[in-house]
C-alpha positions in Angstrom: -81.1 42.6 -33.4 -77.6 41.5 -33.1 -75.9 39.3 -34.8 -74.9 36.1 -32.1 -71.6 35.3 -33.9 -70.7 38.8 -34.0 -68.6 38.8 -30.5 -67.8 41.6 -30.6 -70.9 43.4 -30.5 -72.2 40.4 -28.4 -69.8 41.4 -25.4 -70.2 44.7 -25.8 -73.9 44.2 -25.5 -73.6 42.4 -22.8 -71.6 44.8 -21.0 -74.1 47.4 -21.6 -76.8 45.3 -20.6 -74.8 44.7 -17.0 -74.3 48.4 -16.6 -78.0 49.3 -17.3 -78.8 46.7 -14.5 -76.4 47.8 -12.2 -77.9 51.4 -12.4 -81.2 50.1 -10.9 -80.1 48.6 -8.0 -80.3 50.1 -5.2 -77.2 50.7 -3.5 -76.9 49.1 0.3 -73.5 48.6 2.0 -74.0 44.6 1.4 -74.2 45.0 -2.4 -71.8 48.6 -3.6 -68.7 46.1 -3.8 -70.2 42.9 -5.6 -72.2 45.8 -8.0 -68.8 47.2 -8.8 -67.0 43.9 -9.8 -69.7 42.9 -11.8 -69.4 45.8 -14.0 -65.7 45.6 -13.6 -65.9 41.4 -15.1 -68.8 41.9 -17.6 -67.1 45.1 -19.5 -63.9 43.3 -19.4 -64.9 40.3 -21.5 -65.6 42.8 -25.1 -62.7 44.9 -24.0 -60.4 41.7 -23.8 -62.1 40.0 -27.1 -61.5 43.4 -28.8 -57.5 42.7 -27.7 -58.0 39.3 -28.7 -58.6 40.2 -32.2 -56.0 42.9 -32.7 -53.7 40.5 -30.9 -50.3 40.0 -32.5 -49.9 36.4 -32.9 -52.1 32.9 -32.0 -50.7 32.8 -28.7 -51.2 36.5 -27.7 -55.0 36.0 -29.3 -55.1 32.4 -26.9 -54.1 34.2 -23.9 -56.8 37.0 -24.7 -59.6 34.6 -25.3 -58.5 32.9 -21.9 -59.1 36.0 -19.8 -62.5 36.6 -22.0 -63.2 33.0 -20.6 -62.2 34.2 -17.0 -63.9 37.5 -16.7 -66.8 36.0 -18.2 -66.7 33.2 -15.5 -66.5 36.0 -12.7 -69.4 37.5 -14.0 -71.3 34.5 -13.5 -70.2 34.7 -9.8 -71.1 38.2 -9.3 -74.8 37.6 -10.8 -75.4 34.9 -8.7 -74.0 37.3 -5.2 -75.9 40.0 -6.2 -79.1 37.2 -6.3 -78.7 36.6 -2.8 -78.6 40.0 -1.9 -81.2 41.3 -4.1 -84.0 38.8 -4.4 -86.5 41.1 -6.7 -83.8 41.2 -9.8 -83.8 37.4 -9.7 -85.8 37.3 -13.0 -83.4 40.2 -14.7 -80.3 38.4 -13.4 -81.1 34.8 -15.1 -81.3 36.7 -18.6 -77.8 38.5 -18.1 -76.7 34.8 -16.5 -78.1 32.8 -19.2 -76.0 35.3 -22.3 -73.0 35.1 -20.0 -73.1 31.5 -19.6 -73.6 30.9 -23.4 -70.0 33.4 -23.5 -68.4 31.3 -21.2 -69.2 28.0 -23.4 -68.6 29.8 -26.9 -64.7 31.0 -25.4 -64.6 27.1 -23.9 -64.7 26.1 -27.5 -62.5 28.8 -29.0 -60.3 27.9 -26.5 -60.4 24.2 -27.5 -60.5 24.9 -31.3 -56.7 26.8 -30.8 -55.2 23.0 -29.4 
């Protein structure tokens, strides 16, 4: 079990969780793109938080955590596209929607914290 305030490991997690899914979906002409940019979003909220922490000053580490915010956000989007294209991962999608939801809301707060 991982840690839920390690964010690191969370996002990375989570990334491997949205590649995992993505591997099961059958791909259709409708759904290659959107599949694509989710992966694309959800690996590149840990590899931005990584950045984030190795970041050389409080607004290099803002700016990091702001993209983390953003990508995490698009992720969001591309769950919810993929939904309406593939309505028998519904159930799987509102897990990976719910975690990436509670990323967006934990980055809100960082992001609010740095003010």
């Amino acid at each position: 079990m991982i840690n839920q305030y390690d964010l690191e490991e969370r996002t990375a997690k989570l990334g491997g969780k949205i590649i995992a899914f993505c591997q099961k979906i059958k791909i259709s002409i409708l759904n290659e793109s959107l599949i694509k940019q989710l992966i694309k979003s959800a690996t590149s909220i840990g590899a931005n938080y990584m950045e984030a922490n190795g970041g050389n000053s409080k607004k290099d580490f803002k700016n990091k955590i702001s993209i983390c915010k953003k990508e995490a956000k698009e992720t969001l989007h591309w769950l919810r596209m993929i939904a309406i294209t593939d309505k028998e991962k519904r159930e799987e999608i509102k897990s990976l929607w719910k975690e990436t939801h509670e990323l967006v809301l934990i980055f809100s707060k960082i992001l609010s914290s740095l003010k």
